[in-house]
C-alpha positions as CSV (number, residue, x, y, z in Angstrom):
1,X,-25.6,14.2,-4.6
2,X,-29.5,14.4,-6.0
3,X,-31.2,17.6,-3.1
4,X,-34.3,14.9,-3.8
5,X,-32.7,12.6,-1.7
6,X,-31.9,14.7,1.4
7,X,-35.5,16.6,1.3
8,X,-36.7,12.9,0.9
9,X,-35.0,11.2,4.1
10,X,-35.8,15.2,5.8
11,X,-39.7,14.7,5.0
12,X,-39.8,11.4,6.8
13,X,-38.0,12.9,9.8
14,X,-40.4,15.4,10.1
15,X,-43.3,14.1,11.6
16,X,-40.6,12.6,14.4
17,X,-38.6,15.4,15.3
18,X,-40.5,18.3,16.4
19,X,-38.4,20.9,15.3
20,X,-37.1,22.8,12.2
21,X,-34.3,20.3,10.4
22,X,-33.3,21.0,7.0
23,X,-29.4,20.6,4.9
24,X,-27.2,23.7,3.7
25,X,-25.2,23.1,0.8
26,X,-21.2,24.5,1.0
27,X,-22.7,28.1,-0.4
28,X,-25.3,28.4,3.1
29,X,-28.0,28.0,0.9
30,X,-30.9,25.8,2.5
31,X,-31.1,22.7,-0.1
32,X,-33.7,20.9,1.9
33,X,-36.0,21.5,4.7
34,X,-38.9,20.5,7.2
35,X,-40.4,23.7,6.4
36,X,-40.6,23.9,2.2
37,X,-40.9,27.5,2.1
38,X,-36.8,28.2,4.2
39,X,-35.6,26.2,0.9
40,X,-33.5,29.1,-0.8
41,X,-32.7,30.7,1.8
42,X,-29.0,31.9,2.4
43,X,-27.9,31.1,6.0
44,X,-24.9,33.9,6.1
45,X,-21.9,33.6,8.3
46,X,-22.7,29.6,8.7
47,X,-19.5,28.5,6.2
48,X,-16.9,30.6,8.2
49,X,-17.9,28.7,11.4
50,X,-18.2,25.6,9.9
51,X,-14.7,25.8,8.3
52,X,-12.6,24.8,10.8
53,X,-14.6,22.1,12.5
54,X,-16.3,18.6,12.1
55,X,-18.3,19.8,15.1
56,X,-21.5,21.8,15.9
57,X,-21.9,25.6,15.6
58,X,-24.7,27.7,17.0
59,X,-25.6,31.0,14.8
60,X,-28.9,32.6,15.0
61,X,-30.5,30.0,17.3
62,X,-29.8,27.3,15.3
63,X,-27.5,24.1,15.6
64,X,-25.5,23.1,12.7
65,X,-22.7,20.1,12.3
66,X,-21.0,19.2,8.8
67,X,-21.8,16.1,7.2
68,X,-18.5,14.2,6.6
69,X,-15.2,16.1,8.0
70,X,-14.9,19.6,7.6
71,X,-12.1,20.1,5.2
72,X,-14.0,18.0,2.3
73,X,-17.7,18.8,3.9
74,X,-20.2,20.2,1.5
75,X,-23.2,19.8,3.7
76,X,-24.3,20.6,6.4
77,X,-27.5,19.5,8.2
78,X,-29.5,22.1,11.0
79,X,-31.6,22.1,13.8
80,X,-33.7,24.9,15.5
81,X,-32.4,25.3,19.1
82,X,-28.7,25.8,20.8
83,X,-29.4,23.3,22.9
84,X,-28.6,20.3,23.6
85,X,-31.2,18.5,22.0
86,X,-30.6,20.6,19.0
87,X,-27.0,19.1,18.8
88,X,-28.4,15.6,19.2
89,X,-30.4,16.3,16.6
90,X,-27.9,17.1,14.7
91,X,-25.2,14.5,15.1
92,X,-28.5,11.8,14.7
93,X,-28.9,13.6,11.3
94,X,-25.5,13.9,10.3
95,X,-24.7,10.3,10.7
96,X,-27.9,9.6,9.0
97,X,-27.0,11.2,5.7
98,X,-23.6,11.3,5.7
99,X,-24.0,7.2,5.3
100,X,-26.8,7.3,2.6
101,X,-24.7,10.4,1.1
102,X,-21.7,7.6,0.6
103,X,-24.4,5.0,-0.6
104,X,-25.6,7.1,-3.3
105,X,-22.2,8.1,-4.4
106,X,-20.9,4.6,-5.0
107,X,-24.0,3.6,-6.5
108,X,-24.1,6.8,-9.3
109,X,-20.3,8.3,-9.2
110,X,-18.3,7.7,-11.8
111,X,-15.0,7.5,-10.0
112,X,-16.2,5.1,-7.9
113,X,-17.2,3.2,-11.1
114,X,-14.0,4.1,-12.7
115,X,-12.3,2.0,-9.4
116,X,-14.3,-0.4,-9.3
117,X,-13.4,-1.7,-12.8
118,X,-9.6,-0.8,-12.5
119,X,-9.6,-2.9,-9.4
120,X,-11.8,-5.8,-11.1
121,X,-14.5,-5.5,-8.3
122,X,-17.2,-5.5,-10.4
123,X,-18.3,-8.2,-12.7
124,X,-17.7,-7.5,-16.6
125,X,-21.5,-8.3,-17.8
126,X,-22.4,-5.3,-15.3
127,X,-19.9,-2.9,-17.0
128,X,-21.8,-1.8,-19.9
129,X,-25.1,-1.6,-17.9
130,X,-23.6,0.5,-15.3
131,X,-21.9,2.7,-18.0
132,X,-25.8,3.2,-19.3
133,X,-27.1,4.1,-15.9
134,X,-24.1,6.6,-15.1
135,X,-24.4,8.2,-19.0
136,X,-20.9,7.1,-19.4
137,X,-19.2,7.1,-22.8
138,X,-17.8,3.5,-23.2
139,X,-15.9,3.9,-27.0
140,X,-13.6,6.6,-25.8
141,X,-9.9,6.2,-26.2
142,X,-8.4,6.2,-22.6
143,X,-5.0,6.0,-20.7
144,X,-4.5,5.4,-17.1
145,X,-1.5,6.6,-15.2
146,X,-0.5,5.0,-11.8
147,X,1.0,8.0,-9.8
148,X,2.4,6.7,-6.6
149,X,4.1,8.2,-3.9
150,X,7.5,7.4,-2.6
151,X,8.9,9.6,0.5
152,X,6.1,9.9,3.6
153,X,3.9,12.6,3.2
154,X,1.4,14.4,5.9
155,X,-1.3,13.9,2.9
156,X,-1.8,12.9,-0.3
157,X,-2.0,15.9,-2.2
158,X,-5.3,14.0,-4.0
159,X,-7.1,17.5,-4.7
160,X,-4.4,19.4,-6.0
161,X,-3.7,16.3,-8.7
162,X,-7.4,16.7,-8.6
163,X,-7.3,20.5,-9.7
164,X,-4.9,19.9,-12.7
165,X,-7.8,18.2,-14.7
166,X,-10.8,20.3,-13.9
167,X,-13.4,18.3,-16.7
168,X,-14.4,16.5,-14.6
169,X,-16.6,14.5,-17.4
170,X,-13.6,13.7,-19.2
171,X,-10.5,13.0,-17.0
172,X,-10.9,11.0,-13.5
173,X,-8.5,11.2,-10.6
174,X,-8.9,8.3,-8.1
175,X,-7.4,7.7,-4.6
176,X,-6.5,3.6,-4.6
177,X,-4.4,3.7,-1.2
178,X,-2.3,5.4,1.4
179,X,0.2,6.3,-1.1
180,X,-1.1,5.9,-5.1
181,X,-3.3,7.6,-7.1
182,X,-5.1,6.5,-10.5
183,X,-5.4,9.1,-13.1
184,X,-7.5,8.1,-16.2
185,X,-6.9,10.4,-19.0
186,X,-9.3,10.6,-22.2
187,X,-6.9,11.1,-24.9
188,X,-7.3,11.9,-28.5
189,X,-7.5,8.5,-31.0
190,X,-4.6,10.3,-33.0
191,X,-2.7,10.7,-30.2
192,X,0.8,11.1,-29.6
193,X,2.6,9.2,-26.4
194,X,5.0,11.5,-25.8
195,X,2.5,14.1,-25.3
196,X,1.3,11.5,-22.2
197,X,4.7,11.3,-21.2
198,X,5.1,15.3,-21.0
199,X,1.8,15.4,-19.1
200,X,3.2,12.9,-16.3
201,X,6.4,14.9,-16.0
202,X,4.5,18.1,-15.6
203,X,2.8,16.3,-13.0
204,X,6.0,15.2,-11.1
205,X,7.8,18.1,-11.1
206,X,4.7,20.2,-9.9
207,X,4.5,17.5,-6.7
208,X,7.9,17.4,-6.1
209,X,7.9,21.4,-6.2
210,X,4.7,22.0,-4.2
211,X,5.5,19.3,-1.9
212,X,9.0,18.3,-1.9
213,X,7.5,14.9,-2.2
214,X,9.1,12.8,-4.8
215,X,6.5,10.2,-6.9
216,X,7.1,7.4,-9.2
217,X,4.4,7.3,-12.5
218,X,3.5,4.2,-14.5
219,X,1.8,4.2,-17.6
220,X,-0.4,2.2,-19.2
221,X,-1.0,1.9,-22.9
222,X,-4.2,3.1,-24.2
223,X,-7.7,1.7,-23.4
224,X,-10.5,1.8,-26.7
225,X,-12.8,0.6,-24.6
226,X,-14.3,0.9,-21.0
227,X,-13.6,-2.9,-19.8
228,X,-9.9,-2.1,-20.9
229,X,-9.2,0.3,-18.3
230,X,-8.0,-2.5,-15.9
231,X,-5.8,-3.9,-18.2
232,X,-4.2,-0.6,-18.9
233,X,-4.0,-0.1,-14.9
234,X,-2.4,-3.4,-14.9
235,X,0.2,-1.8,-17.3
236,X,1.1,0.7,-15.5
237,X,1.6,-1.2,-12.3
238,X,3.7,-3.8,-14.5
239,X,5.4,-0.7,-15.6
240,X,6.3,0.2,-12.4
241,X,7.4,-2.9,-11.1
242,X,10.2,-3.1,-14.3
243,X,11.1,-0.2,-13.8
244,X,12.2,-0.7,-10.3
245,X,14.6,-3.6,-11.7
246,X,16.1,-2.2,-15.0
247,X,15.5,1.3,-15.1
248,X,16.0,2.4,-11.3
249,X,17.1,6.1,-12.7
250,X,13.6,6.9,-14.1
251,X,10.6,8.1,-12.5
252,X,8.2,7.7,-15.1
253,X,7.9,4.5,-17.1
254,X,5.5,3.4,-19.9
255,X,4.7,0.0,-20.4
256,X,4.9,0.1,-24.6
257,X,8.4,0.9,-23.9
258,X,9.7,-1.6,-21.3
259,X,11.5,-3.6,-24.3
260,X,12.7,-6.8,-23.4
261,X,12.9,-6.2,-19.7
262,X,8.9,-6.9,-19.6
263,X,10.0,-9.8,-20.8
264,X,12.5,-11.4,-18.6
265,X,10.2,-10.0,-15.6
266,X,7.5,-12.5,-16.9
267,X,9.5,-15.7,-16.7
268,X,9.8,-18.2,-14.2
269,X,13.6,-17.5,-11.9
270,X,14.2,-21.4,-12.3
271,X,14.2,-20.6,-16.3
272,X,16.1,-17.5,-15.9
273,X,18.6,-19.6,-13.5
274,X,19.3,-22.3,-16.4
275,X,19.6,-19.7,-18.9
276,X,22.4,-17.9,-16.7
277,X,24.3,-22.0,-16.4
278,X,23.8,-22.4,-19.8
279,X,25.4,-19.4,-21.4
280,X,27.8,-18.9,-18.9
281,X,30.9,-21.0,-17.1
282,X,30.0,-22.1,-13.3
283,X,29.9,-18.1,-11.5
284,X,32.1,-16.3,-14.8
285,X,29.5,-13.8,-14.4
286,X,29.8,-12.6,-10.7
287,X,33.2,-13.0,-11.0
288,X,33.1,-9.5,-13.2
289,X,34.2,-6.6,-10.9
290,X,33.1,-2.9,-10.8
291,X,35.4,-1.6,-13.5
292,X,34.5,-4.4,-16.0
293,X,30.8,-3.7,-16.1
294,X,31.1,-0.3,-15.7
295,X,33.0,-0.7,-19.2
296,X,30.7,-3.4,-20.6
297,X,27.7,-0.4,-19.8
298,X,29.7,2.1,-21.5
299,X,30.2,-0.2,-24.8
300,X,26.8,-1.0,-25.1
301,X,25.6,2.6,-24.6
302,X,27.7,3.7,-27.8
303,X,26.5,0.6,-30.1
304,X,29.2,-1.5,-29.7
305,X,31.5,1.3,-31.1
306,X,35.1,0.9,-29.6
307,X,37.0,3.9,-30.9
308,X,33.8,6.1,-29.3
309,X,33.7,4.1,-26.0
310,X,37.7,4.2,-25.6
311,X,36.7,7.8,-25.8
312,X,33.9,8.0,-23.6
313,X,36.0,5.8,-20.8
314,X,39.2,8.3,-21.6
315,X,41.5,5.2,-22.3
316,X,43.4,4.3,-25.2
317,X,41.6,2.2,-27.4
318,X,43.8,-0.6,-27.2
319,X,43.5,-0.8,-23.5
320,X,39.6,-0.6,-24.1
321,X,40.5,-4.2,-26.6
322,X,42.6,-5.5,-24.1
323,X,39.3,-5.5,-21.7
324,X,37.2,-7.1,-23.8
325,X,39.3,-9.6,-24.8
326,X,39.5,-10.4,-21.1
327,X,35.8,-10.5,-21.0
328,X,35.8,-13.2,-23.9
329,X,38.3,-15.4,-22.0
330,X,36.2,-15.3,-18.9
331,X,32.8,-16.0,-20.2
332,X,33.1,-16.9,-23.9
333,X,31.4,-14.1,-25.5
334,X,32.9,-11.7,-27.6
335,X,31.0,-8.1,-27.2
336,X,32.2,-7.0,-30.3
337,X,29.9,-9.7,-32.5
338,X,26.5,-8.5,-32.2
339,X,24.7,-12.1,-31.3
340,X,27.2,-12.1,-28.5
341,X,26.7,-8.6,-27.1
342,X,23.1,-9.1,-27.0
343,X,23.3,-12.8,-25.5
344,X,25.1,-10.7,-23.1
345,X,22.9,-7.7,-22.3
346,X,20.3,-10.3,-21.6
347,X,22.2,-12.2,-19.4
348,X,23.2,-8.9,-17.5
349,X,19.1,-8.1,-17.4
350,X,18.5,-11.8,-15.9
351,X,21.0,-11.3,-13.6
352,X,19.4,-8.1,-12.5
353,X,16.1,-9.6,-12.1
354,X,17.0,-12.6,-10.1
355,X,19.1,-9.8,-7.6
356,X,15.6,-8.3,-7.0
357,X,13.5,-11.4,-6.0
358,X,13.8,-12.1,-2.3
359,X,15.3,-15.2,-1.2
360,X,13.3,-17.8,-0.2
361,X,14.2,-20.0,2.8
């Protein structure tokens, strides 16, 4: 927030309030003031008072009140008196500059700019000229991470996500909701995904530690250019969205490695329906019980390998043929050929999918 501003919208008060009014920064230093020669001056024992309220204070015959709410306040505006005009003042002041404060930080804060394009509300022939205005590098190699929240919480714990990238030139933490928050990461061009991966589970297991609070985390693939931030937001919310369906054990998913599932979450149900009639006899497929997949699962997890998954299952490996021959005689697909098998995992996958759609009526 430019000090210009504040002694600006001061100066033009002065000639209509007839009293001292001025703006101390979070440190008690007088930023701005009616009088030019109190700017500098350290107003001691004002931040304790003001710590704990969005209300007014008197110290040392002056009124003061925080512009914003106290906890995130780092103004705070002043009037000579402790009385009640003084605190009229005060809350006429407050008001006054807490709205132009806001004004001014949408129109030159990056975050906000950083939001705005994530969410597509601004138009792409504005990008780049914005980017100028703000002195924001536009060729940098970016990645944004969807961090969203899934027990109830008191509060968002935005600052201390916040506090874990401190550049605040490089790396941008955004609140986009009750519940989700946007990191954009600058990231090397050389580098390595799993290093992104890492960083999101650090950043799980420090929320779920600090606040018993348990998060989900998307990730997008990277950005090369400003304009591409929304698309890799978009990722990451795709990302989370598949992950929900076929991976429901993970709490981080990347987007470059949703495999076929990003797929099959991409096409219409009334295709996936036909595929399921087509490949299969009329309900073969529900008609599988829990042992059955539980087996299928276990076959596909070792390659297809039946001596390994007879071992895995701790049955003898003819009982473990014996099942899947009872699989081919229900649907027609043998899991030991591999064109069957994977006709097979997709099916499975569809079948997921169309589980997690609500029914219409």
């Amino acid at each position: 927030m430019s000090n210009r501003l504040f002694q600006s919208i001061i100066h033009q008060m002065k000639d209509v309030v007839d009293r001292t009014i001025g703006v101390i920064d979070e440190n008690g230093a007088v930023i701005s003031c009616s009088e030019l020669v109190r700017i500098g001056e350290i107003r001691r024992g004002v931040k304790d008072e003001l710590a704990y309220t969005s209300e007014t204070v008197c110290v040392n015959g002056y009124t003061y009140r925080p512009i914003g709410t106290a906890a995130k306040a780092e103004y705070a505006v002043f009037a000579e008196g402790d009385d009640k005009t003084a605190e009229k003042i005060c809350g006429i002041l407050a008001v006054s500059l807490n709205n132009i404060k806001n004004l001014y930080d949408e129109k030159y804060d990056k975050s906000s700019f950083i939001k705005n394009i994530i969410l597509d509300n601004i138009l792409p022939s504005d990008i780049y000229i914005k980017s100028k205005e703000l002195h924001f590098s536009t060729d940098v190699l970016r990645v944004v991470m969807l961090i969203k929240f899934l027990s109830r919480a008191d509060a968002v714990p935005f600052d201390m996500v916040a506090g874990m990238f401190p550049d605040k030139n490089k790396d941008y933490v955004i609140s986009i909701g009750e519940h989700d928050i946007v990191l954009v990461k600058e990231v090397r061009p050389n580098y390595d995904p799993a290093d992104i991966f890492n960083l999101a589970r650090q950043i799980s297991d420090t929320i779920q530690s600090e606040f018993y609070t348990k998060v989900a985390i998307g990730i997008g693939t990277a950005a090369d250019g400003v304009k591409d931030l929304a698309r890799s937001f978009k990722e990451a919310q795709v990302a989370l969205e598949v992950g929900k369906v076929f991976d429901t054990e993970k709490d981080i998913v990347a987007y470059e490695n949703l495999g076929i599932g990003r797929l099959i979450y991409q096409l219409p149900t009334t295709l996936c329906e036909m595929f399921l009639h087509e490949i299969f006899k009329k309900e073969s497929l529900d008609q599988l019980d829990r042992e059955t997949l539980q087996t299928i699962q276990c076959f596909f997890e070792n390659n297809l390998n039946v001596s390994e998954t007879s071992r895995k299952l701790f049955v003898h490996r003819n009982t473990l043929v014996y099942r899947l021959e009872k699989i081919k005689k229900m649907t027609g697909l043998d899991l030991r050929e591999f064109d069957d098998a994977i006709t097979f995992k997709v099916a499975l996958m569809v079948k997921k999918y169309l589980s997690s759609k609500p029914v219409k009526f």
